[in-house]
C-alpha positions in Angstrom: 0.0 0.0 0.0 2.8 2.0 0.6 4.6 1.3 -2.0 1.9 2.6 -4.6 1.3 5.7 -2.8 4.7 6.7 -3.3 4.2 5.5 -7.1 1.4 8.0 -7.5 3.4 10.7 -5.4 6.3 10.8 -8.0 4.1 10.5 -11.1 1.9 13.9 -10.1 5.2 15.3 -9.1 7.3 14.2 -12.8 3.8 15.6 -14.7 4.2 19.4 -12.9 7.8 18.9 -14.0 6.8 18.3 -17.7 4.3 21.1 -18.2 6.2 23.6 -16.4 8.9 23.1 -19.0 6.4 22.8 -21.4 4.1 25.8 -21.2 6.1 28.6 -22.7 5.2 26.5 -26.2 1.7 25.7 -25.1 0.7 29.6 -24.6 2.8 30.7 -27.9 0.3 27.7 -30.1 -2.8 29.1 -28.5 -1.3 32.7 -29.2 -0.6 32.1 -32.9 -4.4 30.4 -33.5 -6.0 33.5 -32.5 -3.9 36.8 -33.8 -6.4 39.3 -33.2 -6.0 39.3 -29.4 -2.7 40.9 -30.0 -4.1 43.4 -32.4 -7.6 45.2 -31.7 -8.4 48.0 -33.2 -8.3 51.2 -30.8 -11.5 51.8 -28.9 -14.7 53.7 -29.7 -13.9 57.5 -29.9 -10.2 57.3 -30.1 -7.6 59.0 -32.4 -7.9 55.5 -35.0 -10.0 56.7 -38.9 -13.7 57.3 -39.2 -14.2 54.2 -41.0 -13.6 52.4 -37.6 -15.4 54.2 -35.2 -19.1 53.2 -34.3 -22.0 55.3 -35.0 -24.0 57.4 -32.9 -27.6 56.8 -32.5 -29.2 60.5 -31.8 -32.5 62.3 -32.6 -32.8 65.7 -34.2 -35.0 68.3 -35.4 -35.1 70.4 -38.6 -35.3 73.8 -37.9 -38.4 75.6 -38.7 -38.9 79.9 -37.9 -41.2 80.2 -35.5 -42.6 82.9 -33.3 -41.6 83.1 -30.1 -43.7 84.7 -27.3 -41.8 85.6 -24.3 -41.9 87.6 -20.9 -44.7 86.6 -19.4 -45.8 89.5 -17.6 -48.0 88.7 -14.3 -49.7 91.2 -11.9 -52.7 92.0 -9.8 -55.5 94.1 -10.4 -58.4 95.7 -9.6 -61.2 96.7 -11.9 -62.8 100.7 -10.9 -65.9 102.0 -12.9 -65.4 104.1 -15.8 -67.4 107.0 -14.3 -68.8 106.9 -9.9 -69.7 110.4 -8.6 -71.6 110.7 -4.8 -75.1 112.7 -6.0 -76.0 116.0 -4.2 -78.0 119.2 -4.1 -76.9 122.6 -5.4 -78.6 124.1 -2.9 -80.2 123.7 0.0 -83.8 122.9 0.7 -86.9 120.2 2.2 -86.3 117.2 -0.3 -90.4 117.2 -1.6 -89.5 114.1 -4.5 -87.7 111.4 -5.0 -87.7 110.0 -8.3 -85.4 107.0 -8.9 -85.5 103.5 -7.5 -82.4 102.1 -5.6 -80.3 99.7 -8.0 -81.4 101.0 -11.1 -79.9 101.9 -14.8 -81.1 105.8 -15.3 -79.6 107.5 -18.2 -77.9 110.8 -18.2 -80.2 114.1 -17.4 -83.2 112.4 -15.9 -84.8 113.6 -13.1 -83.4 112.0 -9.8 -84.8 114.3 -6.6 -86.2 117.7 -5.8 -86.3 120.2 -3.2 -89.2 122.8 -2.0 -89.1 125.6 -5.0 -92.0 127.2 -4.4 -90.8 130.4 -3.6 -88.5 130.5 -6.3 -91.3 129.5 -8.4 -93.5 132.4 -7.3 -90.4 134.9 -7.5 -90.3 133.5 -11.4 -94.3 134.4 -12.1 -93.4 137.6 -10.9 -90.9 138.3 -12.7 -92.7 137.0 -16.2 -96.2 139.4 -15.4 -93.5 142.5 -16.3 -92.2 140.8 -19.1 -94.8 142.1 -21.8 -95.5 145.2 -20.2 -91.6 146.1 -20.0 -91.3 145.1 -24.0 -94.5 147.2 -24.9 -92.8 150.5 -23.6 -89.7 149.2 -25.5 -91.6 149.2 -28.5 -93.4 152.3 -27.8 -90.5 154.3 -27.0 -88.7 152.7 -30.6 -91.4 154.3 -32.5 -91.2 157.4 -30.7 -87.6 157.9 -31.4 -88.0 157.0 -34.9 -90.3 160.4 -35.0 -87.2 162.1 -32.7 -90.2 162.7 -29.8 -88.0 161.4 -26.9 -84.3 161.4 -27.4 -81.6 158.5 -27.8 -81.2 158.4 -23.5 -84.5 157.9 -22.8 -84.9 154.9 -25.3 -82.0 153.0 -23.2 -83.0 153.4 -20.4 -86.2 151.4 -21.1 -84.4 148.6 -23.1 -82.1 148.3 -20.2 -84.4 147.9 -17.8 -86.2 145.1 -20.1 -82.7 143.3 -20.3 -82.2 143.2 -16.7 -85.9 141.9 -16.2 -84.9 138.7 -18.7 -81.5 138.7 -16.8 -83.6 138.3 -13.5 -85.6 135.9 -14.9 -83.0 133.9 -15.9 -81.4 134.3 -12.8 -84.5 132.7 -10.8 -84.6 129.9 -13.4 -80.8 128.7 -12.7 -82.0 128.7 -9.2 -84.9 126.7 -9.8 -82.5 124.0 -11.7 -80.2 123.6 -8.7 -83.3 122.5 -6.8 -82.8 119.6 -9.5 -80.9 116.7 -8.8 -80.4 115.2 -12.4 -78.2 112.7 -13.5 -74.8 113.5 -14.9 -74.2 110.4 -17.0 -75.9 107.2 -17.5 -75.5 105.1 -14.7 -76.7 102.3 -12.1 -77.8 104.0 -9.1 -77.0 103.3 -5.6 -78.9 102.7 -2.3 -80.7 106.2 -1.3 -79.2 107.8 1.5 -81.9 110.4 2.4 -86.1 110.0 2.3 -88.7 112.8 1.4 -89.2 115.4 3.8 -85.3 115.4 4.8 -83.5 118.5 4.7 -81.0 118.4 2.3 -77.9 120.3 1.5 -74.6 120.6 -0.8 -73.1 118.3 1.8 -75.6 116.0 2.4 -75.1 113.1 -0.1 -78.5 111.2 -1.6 -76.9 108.3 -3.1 -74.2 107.0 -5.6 -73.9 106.8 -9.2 -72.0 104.2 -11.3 -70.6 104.2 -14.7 -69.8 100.5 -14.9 -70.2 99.5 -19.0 -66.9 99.8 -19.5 -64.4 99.3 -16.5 -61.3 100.7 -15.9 -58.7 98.0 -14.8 -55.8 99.6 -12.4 -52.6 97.5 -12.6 -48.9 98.6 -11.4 -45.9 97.4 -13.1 -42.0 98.3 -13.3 -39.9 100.8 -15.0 -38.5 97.8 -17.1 -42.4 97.2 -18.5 -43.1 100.5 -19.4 -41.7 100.1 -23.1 -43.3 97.0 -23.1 -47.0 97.7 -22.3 -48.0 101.2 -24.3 -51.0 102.6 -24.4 -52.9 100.5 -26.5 -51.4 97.4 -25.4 -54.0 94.5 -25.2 -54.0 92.7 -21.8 -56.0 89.9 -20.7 -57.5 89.2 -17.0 -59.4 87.0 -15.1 -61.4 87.3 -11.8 -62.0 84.5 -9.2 -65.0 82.3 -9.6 -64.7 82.5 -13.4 -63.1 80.6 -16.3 -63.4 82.7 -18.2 -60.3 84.9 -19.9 -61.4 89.2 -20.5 -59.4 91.2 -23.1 -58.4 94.8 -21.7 -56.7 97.4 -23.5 -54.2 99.7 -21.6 -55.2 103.8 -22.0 -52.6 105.7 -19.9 -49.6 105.3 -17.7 -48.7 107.3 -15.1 -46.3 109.9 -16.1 -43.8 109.2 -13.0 -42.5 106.5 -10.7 -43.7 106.2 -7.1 -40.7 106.6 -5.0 -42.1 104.3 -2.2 -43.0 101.3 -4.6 -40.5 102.1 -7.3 -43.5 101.4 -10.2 -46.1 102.9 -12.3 -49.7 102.7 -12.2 -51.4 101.7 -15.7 -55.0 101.5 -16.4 -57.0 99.6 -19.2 -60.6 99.9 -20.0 -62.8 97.0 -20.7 -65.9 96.8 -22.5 -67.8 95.5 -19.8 -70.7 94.6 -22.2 -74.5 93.5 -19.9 -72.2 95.0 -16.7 -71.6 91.3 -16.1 -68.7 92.3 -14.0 -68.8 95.1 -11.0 -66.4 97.3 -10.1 -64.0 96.9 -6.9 -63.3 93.1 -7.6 -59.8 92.0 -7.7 -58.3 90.7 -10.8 -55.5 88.5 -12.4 -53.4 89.9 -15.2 -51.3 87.2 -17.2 -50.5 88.1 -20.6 -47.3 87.9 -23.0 -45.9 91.5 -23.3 -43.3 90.3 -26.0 -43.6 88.5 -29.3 -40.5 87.3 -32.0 -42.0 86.6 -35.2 -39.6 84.3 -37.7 -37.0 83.4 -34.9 -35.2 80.4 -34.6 -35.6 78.1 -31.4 -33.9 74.9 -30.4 -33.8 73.1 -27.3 -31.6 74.3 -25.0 -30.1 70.6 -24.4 -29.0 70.8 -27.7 -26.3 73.4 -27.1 -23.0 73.2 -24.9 -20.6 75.7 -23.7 -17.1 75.4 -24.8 -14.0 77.5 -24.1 -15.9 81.1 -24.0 -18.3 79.7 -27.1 -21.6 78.2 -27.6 -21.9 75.5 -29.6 -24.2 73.1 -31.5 -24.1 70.3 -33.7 -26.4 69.5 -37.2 -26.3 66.9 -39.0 -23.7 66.8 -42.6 -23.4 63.6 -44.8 -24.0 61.2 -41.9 -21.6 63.3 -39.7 -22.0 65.6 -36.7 -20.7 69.2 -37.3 -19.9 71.8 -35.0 -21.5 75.4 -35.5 -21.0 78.1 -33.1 -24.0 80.3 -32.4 -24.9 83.3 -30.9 -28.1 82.8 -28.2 -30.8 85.2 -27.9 -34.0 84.9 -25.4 -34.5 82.1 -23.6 -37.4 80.0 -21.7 -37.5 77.4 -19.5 -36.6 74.8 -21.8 -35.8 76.4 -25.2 -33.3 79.2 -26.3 -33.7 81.4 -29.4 -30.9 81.3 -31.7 -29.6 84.6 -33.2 -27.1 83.9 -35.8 -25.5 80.6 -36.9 -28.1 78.2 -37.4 -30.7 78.6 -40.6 -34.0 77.3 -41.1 -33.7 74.3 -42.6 -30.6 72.6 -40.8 -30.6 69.4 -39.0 -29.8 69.8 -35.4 -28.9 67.2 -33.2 -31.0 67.0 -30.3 -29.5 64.5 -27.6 -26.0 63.2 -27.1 -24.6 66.4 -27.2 -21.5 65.9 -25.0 -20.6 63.0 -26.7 -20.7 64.3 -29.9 -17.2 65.9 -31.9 -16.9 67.3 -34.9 -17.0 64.8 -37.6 -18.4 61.9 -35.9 -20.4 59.5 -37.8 -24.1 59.8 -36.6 -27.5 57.4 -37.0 -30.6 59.9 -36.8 -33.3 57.8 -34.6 -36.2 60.1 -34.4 -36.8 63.9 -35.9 -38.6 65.3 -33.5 -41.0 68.7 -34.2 -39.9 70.9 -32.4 -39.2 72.6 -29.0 -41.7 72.8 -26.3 -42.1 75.6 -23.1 
């Protein structure tokens, strides 16, 4: 038993002799059978020709002119009637008529209240009685001085005294109108704030009237906006509890800056038409202040920085190539493009840091083109 243990000892032993001297010539065989271990062509992107370097599978877009609406300019508002004035008296006086009904359209001139004129009235009919008497002696002394019977004095004296009796009368009829409260424009009235029988004067105020078809919209905004919202700017607004989206159109600008808020208060009028909307409610501006017809716009993935330059990459005869371009406005996602990209080029899209100049490229997808 021994004795072929020791057999198998030195046999193992005399085999790790034999293909330890053997091996050198056993790697070189295998080595020879399979010569392109020893010479593999350099990998994907290095310095070897662009026949051996591996395509790039990107997507692109061809570039259309678009227009671009920018600076989204978004404020608060509040909408104020075109026209509100508190109604009183010209004079004083017992308030004998009231003539309108609280919450009502009345339209410009009619007849609202009145106060106690009679003695004005009365002073009036006086005044009238010596009306025909004081132009008969008018007449009478005309055809007296046409004979030379009186003389040229006498004749004015009496056509003076019939002027000032029309002046009088006219007087007493102004005074008579201020007893009127009429309407100074066409309006929705207010709730009454005095009843018949109350004693009414310049201060005392009957009730309110609104202009409210159209609206004025009162909106601040910076120094910077100015230029961009002139008079006659269209601006759109919404209110709460309503979908739907109102078109305003800026008339004025204040003609300084506060100094407290640093901005300028603007006001549009809207047409307001049925008075569906009343005045005092808040209001939320959003509108685009800023529109680039024809411009160019690409993703702004699709453009690197390099040394100082901005780059991008379109598509050439299956290769990438490297413009530089000059970059304009920009949004969230997209950046408009100046000078050195033309409508009509192939942009790549994605892959954009591992694309060089002159790589060979696979277009997987054209895309349309940028969204905000």
């Amino acid at each position: 038993m021994k004795k072929n243990a020791k057999i198998s000892l030195f046999t193992v032993i005399g085999l790790l002799i034999l293909g330890m001297a053997f091996f050198p010539k056993i790697k070189s065989l295998f080595s020879s059978g399979n010569p392109q271990t020893e010479n593999q062509g350099p990998p994907r992107g290095g310095g070897g020709g662009g026949a051996g370097r591996q395509q790039l599978s990107v997507t692109a877009m061809v570039l259309q002119p678009q227009v671009l609406r920018s600076d989204l300019y978004i404020a608060r508002g509040i909408l104020l009637p075109e026209e509100e004035v508190d109604l009183t008296f010209e004079t004083s006086g017992k308030i004998t008529h009231i003539y309108f009904r609280e919450g009502s359209f009345v339209t410009q001139g009619a007849l609202l209240a009145k106060v106690n004129d009679a003695p004005l009235q009365a002073e009036l009919r006086k005044l009238q009685t010596q009306l025909p008497l004081a132009q008969d002696r008018v007449y009478r002394q005309g055809t007296l001085l046409e004979k030379d019977a009186i003389s040229q004095e006498t004749y004015q004296t009496v056509t003076t005294e019939l002027e000032k009796l029309k002046a009088d009368i006219d007087l007493i009829e102004s005074r008579i109108a201020q007893t009127e409260l009429r309407a100074p424009f066409s309006g929705v009235i207010g709730l009454r704030q005095v009843s018949v029988g109350a004693y009414a004067s310049p201060a005392v105020i009957v009730s309110k009237l609104t202009k409210i078809s159209p609206l004025k919209l009162e909106f601040s905004m910076n120094e910077n906006q100015v230029s961009q919202i002139p008079p006659g700017a269209k601006i759109t607004f919404t209110v709460a509890n309503d979908l739907t989206t109102y078109e305003a159109e800026v008339y004025a600008v204040e003609s300084q800056l506060d100094p407290k808020t640093l901005t300028l208060k603007a006001r549009a009028r809207y047409a307001n038409p049925g008075g569906k909307l009343k005045p005092g409610i808040s209001a939320s501006i959003q509108t685009l202040i800023s529109e680039i017809p024809d411009a160019i716009v690409i993703p702004s993935i699709s453009s690197i920085t390099e040394m100082g330059r901005d780059i991008a990459y379109i598509y050439k005869n299956g290769q990438a190539q490297e413009v530089e371009i000059t970059k304009g406005y920009r949004t969230a996602s997209s950046v408009q493009v100046l000078s050195g990209l033309s409508a009509g080029d192939t942009l790549l899209t994605t892959g954009v840091m591992q694309l060089r100049n002159g790589l060979p490229v696979k277009i997987s997808e054209i895309i349309s083109k940028p969204t905000d």
